[in-house]
C-alpha positions as CSV (number, residue, x, y, z in Angstrom):
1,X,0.0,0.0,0.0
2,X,1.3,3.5,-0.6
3,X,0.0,6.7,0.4
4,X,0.3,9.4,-1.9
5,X,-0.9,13.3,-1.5
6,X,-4.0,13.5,1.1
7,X,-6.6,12.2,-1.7
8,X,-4.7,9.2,-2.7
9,X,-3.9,5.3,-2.0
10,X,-2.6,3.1,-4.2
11,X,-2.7,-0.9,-3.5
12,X,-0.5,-3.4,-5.9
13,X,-1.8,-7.0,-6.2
14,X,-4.7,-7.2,-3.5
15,X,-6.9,-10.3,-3.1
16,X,-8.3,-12.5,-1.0
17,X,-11.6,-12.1,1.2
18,X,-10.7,-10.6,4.2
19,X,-8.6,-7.8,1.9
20,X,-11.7,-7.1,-0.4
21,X,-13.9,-6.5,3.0
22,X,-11.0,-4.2,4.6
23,X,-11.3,-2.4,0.8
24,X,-14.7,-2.2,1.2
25,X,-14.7,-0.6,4.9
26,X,-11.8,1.5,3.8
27,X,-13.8,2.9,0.9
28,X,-17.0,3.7,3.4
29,X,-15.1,4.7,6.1
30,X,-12.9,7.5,3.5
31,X,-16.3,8.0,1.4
32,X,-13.8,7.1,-1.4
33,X,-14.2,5.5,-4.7
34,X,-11.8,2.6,-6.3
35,X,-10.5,3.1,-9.7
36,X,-9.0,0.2,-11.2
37,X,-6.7,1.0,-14.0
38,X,-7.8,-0.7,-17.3
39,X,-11.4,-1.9,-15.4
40,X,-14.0,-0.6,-13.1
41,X,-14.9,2.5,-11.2
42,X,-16.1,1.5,-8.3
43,X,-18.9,3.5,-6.5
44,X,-20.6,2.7,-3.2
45,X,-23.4,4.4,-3.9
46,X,-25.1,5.4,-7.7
47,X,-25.8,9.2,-6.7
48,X,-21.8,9.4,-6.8
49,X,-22.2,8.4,-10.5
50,X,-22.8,12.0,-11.4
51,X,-19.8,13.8,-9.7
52,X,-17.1,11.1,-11.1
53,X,-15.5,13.7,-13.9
54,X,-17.0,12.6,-17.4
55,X,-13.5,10.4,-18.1
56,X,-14.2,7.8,-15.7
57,X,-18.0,7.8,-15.9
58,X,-18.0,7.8,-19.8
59,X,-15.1,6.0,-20.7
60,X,-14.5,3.1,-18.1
61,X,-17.6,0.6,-16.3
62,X,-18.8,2.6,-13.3
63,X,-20.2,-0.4,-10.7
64,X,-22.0,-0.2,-7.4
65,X,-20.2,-2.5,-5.1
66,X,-20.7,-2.4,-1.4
67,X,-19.5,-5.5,0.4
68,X,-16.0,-7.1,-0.4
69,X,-17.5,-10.3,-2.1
70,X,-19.0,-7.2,-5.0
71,X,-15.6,-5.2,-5.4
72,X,-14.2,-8.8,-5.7
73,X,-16.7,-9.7,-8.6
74,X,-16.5,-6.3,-10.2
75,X,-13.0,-6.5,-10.1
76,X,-12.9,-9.6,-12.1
77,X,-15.2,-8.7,-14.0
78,X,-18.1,-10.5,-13.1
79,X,-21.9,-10.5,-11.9
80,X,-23.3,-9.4,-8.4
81,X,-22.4,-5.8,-7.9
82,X,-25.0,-3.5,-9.5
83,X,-23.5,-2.7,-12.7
84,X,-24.3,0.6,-14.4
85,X,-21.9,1.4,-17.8
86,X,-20.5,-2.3,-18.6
């Protein structure tokens, strides 16, 4: 994990269940979003959909994942989370 300027956190090669559930409290906890590079936005809630600047809600799947088992499967590209742009 590295911490960058006050509005950035940057995790390399996170898995596993009890990570994804820390991701997930981290992300409520910081009222943050996840950006994975080359996949997913992901959003806690879909009102945030509309202040993610117009690169990452246009160009890249915006999700709504709440619980680590949903980032996992967005992550990965599969079902569960509430998908919006895929």
């Amino acid at each position: 994990m590295y911490l960058h300027d006050p509005t950035g956190i940057t995790v390399n090669r996170f898995g596993g269940d009890g990570i994804m559930d820390l991701l997930a409290l981290l992300l409520r906890r910081l009222d943050a979003v996840l950006v994975v590079p080359g996949g997913p936005t992901v959003l806690r809630r879909d009102e945030d959909r509309a202040l993610l600047p117009a690169a990452l809600r246009d160009e890249w799947p915006v999700v709504v994942a709440r619980t680590g088992a949903e980032i996992d499967r967005a992550v990965r590209g599969g079902h569960g989370a509430r998908q919006g742009a895929f």
